[in-house]
C-alpha positions as CSV (number, residue, x, y, z in Angstrom):
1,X,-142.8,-50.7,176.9
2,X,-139.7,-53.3,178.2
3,X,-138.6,-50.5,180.6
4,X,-142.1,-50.2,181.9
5,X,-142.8,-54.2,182.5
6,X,-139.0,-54.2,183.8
7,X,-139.9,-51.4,186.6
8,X,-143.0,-53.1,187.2
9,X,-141.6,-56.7,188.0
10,X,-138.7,-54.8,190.3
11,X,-141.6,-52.9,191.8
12,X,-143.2,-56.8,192.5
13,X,-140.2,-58.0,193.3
14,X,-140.0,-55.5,195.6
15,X,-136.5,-54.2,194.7
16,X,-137.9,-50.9,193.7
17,X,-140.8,-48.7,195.5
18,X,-143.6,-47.6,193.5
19,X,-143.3,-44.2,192.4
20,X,-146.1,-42.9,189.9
21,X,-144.2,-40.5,189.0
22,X,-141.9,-43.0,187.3
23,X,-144.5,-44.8,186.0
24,X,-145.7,-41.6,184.5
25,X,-142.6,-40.7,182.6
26,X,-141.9,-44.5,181.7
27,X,-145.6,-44.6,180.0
28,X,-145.3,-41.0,178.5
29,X,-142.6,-42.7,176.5
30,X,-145.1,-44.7,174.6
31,X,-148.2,-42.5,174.9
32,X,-148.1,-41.3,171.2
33,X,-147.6,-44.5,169.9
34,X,-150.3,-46.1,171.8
35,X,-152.7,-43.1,170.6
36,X,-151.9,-43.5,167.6
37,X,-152.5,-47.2,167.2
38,X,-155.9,-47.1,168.8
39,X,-157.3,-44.4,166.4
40,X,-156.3,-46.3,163.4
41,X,-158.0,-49.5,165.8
42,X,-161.1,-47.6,165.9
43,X,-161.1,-46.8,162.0
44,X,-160.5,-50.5,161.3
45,X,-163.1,-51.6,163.5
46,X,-166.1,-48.9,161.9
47,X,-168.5,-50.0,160.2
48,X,-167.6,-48.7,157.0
49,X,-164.6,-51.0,157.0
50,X,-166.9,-54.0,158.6
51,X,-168.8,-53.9,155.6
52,X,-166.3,-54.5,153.3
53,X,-166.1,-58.2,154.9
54,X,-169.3,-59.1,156.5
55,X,-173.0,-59.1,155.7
56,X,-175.0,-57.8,158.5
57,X,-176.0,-61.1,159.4
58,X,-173.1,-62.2,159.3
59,X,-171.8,-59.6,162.1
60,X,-175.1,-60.4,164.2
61,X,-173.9,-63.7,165.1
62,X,-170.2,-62.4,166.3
63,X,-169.9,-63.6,169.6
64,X,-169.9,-60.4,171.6
């Protein structure tokens, strides 16, 4: 993820074109990771977990 904010800041600097290819293979690098952490994201965030903490009333007035 550094590389990727690093290539991005040269490409704003304007040292460096933009090239999507590059910025393919620089977010390819992190890809599974990022998969991986929004699954588990989306089983922490179910409602089955919810419940464990919150009444139903409670979660109805969550800001959202």
């Amino acid at each position: 993820m550094d590389q990727f904010e690093e290539y991005l800041n040269d490409v704003r600097r304007g040292e460096k074109e933009l090239e999507l290819s590059v910025m393919k293979t620089k977010m390819n690098s992190w890809g599974e990771v990022l998969w991986k952490h929004l699954d588990q994201e989306v089983k922490t965030l179910g409602a089955e977990n919810m419940r464990r903490y919150w009444s139903l009333e409670e979660m109805r007035r969550l800001p959202m």
